[in-house]
Structures are given as structure tokens and as C-alpha cells.
C-alpha positions in Angstrom: 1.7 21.4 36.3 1.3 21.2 32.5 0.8 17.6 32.6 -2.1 18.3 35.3 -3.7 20.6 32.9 -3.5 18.1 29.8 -4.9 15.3 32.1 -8.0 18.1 33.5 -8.9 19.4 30.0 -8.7 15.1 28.7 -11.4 14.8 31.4 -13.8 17.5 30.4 -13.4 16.5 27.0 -13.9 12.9 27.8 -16.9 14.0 29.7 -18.5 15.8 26.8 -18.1 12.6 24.1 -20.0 10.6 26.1 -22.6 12.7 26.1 -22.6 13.2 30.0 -23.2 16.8 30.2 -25.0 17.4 27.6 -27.9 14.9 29.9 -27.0 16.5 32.6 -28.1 19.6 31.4 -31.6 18.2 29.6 -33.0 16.8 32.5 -31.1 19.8 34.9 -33.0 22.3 32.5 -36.4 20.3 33.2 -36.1 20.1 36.9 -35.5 24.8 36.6 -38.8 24.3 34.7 -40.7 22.4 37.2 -39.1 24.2 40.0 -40.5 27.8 38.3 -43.8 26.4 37.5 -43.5 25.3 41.3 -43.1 28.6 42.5 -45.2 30.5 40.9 -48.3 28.3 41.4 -47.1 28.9 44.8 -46.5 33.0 44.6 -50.5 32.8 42.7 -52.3 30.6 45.2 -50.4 32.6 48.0 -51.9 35.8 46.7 -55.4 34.7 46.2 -55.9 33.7 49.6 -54.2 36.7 50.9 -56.9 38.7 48.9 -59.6 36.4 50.4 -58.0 37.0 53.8 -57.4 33.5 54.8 -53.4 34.3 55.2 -51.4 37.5 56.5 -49.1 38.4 53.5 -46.0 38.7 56.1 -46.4 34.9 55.9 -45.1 34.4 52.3 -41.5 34.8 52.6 -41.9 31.4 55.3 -43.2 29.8 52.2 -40.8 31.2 50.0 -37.8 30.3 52.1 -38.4 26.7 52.4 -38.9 26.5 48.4 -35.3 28.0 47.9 -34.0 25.6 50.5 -35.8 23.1 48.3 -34.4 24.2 45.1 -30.9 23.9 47.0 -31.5 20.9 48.0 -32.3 19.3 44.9 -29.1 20.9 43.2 -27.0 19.4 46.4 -28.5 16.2 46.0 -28.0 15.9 42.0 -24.5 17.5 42.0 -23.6 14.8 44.4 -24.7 11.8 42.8 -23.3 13.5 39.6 -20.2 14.0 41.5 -20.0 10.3 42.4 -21.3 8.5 39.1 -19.0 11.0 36.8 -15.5 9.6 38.9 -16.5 6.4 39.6 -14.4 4.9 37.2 -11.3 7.3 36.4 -8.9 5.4 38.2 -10.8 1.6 38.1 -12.0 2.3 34.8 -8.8 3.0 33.3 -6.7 0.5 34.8 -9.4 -2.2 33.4 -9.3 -0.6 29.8 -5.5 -1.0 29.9 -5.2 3.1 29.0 -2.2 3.8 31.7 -0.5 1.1 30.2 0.5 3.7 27.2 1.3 6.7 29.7 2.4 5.5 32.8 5.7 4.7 30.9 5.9 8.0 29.1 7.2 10.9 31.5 4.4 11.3 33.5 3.8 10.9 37.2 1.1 9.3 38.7 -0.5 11.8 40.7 -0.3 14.2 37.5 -3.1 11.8 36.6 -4.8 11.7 39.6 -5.0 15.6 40.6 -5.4 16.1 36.6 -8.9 14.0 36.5 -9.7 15.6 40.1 -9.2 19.0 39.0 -11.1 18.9 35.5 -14.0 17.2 37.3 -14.0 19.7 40.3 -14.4 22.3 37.2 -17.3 20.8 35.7 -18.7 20.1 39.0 -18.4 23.6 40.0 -19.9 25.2 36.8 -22.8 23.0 37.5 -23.2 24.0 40.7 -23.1 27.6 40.2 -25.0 27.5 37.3 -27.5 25.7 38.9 -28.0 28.0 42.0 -27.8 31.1 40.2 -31.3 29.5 38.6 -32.9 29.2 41.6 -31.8 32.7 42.8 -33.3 34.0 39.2 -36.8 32.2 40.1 -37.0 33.1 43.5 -36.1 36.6 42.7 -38.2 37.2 39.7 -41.2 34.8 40.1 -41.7 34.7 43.8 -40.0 38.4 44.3 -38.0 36.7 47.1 -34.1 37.1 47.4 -32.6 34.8 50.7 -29.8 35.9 52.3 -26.2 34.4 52.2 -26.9 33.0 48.4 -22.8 32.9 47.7 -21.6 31.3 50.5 -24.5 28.8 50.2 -23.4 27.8 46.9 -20.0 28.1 47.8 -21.0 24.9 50.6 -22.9 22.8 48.3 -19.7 23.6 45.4 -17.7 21.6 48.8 -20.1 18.5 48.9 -19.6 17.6 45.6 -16.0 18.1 45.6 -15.9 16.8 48.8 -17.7 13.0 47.3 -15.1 13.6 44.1 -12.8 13.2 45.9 -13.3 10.1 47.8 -14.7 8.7 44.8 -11.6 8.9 43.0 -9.9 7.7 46.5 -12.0 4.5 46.3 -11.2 4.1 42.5 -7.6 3.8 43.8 -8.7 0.3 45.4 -12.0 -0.8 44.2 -13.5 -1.7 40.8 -16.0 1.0 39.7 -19.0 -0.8 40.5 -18.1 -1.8 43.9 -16.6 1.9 44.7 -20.1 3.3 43.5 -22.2 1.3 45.7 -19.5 2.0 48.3 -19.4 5.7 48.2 -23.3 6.2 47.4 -24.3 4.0 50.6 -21.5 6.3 52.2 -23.7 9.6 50.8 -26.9 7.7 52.0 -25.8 6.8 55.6 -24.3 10.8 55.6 -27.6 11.9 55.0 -29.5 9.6 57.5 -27.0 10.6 60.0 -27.9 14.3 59.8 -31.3 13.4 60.3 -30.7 11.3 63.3 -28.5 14.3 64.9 -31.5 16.6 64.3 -33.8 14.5 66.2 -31.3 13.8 68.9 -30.8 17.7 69.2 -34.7 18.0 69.4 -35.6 15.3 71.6 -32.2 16.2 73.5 -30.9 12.6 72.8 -27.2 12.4 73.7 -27.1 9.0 71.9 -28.9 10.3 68.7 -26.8 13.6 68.8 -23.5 11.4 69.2 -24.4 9.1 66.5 -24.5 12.1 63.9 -21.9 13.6 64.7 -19.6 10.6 64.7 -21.3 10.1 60.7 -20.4 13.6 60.3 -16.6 12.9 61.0 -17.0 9.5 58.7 -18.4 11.6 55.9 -19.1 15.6 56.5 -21.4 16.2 53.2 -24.7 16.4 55.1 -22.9 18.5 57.7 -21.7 21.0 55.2 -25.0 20.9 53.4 -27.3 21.7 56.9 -24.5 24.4 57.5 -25.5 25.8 53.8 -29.4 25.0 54.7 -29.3 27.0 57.5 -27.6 30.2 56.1 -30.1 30.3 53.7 -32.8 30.6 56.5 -34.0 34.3 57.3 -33.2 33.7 61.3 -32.4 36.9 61.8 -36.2 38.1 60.6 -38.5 38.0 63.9 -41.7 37.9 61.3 -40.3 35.1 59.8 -40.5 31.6 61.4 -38.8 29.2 59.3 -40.9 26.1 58.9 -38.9 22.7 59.6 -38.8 20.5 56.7 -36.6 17.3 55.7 -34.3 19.4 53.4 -33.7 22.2 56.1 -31.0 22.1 58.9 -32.6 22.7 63.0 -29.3 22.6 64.3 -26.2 24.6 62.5 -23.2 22.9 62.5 -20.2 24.9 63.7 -17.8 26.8 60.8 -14.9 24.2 61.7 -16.9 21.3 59.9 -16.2 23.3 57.3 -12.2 23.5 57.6 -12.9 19.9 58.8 -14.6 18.4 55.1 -12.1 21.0 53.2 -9.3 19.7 55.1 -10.9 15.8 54.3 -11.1 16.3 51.1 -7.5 17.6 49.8 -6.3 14.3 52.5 -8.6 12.1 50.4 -7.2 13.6 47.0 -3.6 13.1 48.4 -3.9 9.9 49.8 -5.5 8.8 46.6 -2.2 9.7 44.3 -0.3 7.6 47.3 -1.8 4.8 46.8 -1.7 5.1 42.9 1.8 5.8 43.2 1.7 2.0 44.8 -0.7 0.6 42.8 0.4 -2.7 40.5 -0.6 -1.8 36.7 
């Protein structure tokens, strides 16, 4: 387990020298700016025409709950790709530099490696994550005076997409180069996305075919799943006043919690099939 720990804390460090989360951070730090500038045009426009009468003020929080879904959204999104772009090359990438070449031998095993680069970027992509949230929980609360329900376990979901593409980016570094596995995954995260849109029409236009085909992408790759599961906790459903406008980054249809043990149990099979084949793997 030491070894594990060694290989995690390389990883962060390795992350930090190339300067990866320090642009991360930059441009995450713009997109909070935007986001409160965002909201509170919105919170000021909302209240002028409330005073002019044009809107009922019940109506805000409908307003105000789509922007957090936004903000989520956005965070999902860019933890994701960061997810996938950040692993892409810590098995490929490696092998190509000739780095194992020097430890392999040594007393290490191969999935020491593997769960050790796993495990140091699940932390960083976990810090992100919560850091990230917890800013749009501090606009929303403080700028638009609006706190949505179920904010932990939101986070909590969105923490399990990115872990969950970590991981089967670092399974497809096990076979492909790094720049085949990135296009790979990312069309994977594209088609995952498209697919919960498809199964959201399907369940509107009660489409069997269209409902079918999203949940079969849903079983290919759960991260949409999980996110619309997030999307919809964040919704105020249980508020009769509130009627949650639709939007392309909110979930009409919740998936049910076993998606959840579903993607959890996918990604710890992706992480240990990834050490398998590692174990295999011709240096």
C-alpha cells in the first residue's frame, strides 16, 4: 500500500510541474466570475420587473434553479474532460517515454502503478470538484439568496462522473496510445451525453425505440445517467410553486439509484481490469 501512496503523491506532483492545475484553476476561477456576474444580472433584472409588476416574485426561485443546474453543469462537463485529458497518457504515455523500464524491475507490482496514478488523480479530481460546487453554492446563496436542495449528494454524483471517465481512461491507456485513447474515450463522453438526450425525448414522446436507445448508452457509458440523476436532485420537485423549467442541462426523467451502484460498480471493474491487463502488457 506504500508503494500506491508513492505512485498517488508522484502523480499530483507530476500534475503540478506541468503546470496543469495551476490552468485549471485560472480559467476555473474565470468561469466563478462569469457565473456570479451571471447571476446577479439575473437576481437585478429579476427584481426590477417584479417592482414594475411584469413577474410574480414566487417565480424567481424557477430562474434560480435552472442557473444552479447550469453552474453544475458546467463544473460536470469541465471536470470530465479534465478527468479524461489529465489520464490520457499515464499508462501510454509512460510506456512510450520508456519510464517503467527503470521501475518495473525494482520491487514493485504493476497494479501498485496503476491504482497509484488512479488514486492520486481521483484526489485531485475530487478537490476540484468540491471546490468547484461549493462556488456555486456560495453564489447562489449569497448573490441570488437561493440555496437548492440535495447540494452534497449532487456533488457527490458529479465527484462519480469524473472518476467514473478516470477510470476508463486509464483502462484505455492500458491498450491504446494516448492520442487514440483520448479521441476514444471523449467520443465515448460525447455519445454518453447524446444518449441521455435521446432517452429524454423518447420518455417525452413515449418512444420505446428512443427510450431503449439511452438506456442501452447508459449501460455502454453511465456518466450522463449519473449526471441527470445529480440534475434532478437538484430540482425543487417537491415545491408545488415551483415549476422547474426544462432545459438541455436538466434531467426530465430520473434515472433509478441502481445506475448509481451500476457506474460505481463500472468503474472499480474498469480500474481492475485495467491493472489485469498491465500485469499482461509487453514493456
Amino acid at each position: 500500500m506504500s508503494a500506491v501512496l508513492i505512485f498517488a503523491r508522484f502523480t499530483l506532483r507530476e500534475a503540478i510541474r506541468k503546470k496543469m492545475v495551476l490552468g485549471v484553476l485560472l480559467l476555473s476561477a474565470l468561469f466563478v466570475g462569469m457565473y456570479a456576474y451571471g447571476f446577479s444580472s439575473l437576481r437585478s433584472n429579476f427584481t426590477e420587473r417584479v417592482a414594475t409588476g411584469d413577474v410574480p416574485p414566487i417565480e424567481f426561485p424557477v430562474f434560480a434553479s435552472v442557473m444552479v443546474q447550469l453552474g453544475f453543469y458546467t463544473v460536470n462537463f469541465l471536470s470530465g474532460v479534465m478527468a479524461i485529458f489529465a489520464s490520457v497518457g499515464s499508462v501510454a504515455g509512460e510506456v512510450d517515454a520508456g519510464t517503467f523500464h527503470a521501475i518495473v524491475p525494482k520491487p514493485v507490482r504493476r497494479w501498485h502503478i496503476v491504482v497509484g496514478k488512479w488514486l492520486g488523480y481521483a484526489l485531485m479530481l475530487s478537490v476540484y470538484v468540491a471546490l468547484m460546487c461549493a462556488s456555486v453554492l456560495v453564489v447562489s446563496r449569497y448573490i441570488g439568496g437561493y440555496v437548492p436542495p440535495n447540494l452534497v449528494l449532487s456533488s457527490a454524483l458529479v465527484v462519480l462522473v469524473s472518476l467514473l471517465l478516470l477510470s476508463l481512461t486509464i483502462l484505455g491507456s492500458t491498450v491504446f496510445s494516448s492520442l487514440t485513447n483520448g479521441i476514444v474515450v471523449f467520443m465515448l463522453y460525447g455519445v454518453a451525453l447524446m444518449g441521455g438526450v435521446v432517452e429524454q425525448i423518447g420518455r417525452f414522446l413515449q418512444n420505446d425505440t428512443l427510450t431503449n436507445i439511452g438506456v442501452i448508452t447508459s449501460l455502454v457509458i453511465p456518466s450522463d445517467a449519473v449526471w441527470r440523476l445529480a440534475s434532478s436532485l437538484l430540482q425543487r420537485t417537491g415545491d408545488l410553486s415551483v415549476q422547474v423549467i426544462q432545459t438541455p442541462f436538466t434531467a426530465s426523467a430520473q434515472p433509478s439509484p441502481p445506475m448509481v451502484i451500476y457506474a460505481v460498480c463500472y468503474a472499480l471493474g474498469a480500474v481492475a481490469f485495467s491493472t489485469w491487463l498491465f500485469s499482461r502488457r509487453d514493456l
